[in-house]
N, C-alpha and C positions, 0 to 999 in steps of 0.2 A: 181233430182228426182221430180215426179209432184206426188198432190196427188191424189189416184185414186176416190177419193170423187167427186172434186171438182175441182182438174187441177192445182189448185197454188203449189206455193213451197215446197217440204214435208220433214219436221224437224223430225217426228216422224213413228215407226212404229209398226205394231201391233203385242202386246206380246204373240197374243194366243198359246197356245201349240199344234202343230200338227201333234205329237208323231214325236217319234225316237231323241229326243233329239232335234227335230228344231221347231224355230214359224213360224205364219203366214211370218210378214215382209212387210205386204202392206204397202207401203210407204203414210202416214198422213201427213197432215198440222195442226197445232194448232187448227183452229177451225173443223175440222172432226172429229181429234182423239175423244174417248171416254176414258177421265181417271177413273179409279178407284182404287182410292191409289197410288200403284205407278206403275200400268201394267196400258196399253195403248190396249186401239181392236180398231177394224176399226166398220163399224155399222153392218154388217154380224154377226162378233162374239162374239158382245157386244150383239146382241139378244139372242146367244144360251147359252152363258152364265147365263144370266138370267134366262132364258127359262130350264135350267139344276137347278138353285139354285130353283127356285119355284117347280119343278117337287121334288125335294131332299126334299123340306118341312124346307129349311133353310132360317133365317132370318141373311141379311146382313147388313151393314154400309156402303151407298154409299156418299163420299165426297161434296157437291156441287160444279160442275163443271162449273159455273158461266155462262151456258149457260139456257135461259126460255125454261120451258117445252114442 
């Protein structure tokens, strides 16, 4: 599987939920994935994610993921 970021190898895949019981699954490479904790998004649904937690008025704990801003 290549990742659909970036094209290299892809180890990981995106945990987002999108319903019925299934996730995304985009297939990730190490440095695309976005972790947070221990669920994995691809950058599509690591924005909406977000983009849901700020709209909700909720403050979260985002890990640093050893990547610069």
């Amino acid at each position: 599987m290549e990742c659909i970021v970036c094209g290299k190898p892809a180890v990981f895949v995106c945990d987002f939920d999108v319903g019925q019981g299934r996730t995304c699954d985009a297939p990730l490479c190490p440095m695309c994935r976005i972790n947070r904790g221990v669920t994995d998004y691809c950058p599509k649904h690591s924005a909406l994610v977000s983009a849901q937690v700020v709209r909700a008025g909720k403050t979260i704990v985002i890990e640093d993921d050893g990547y610069p801003d």
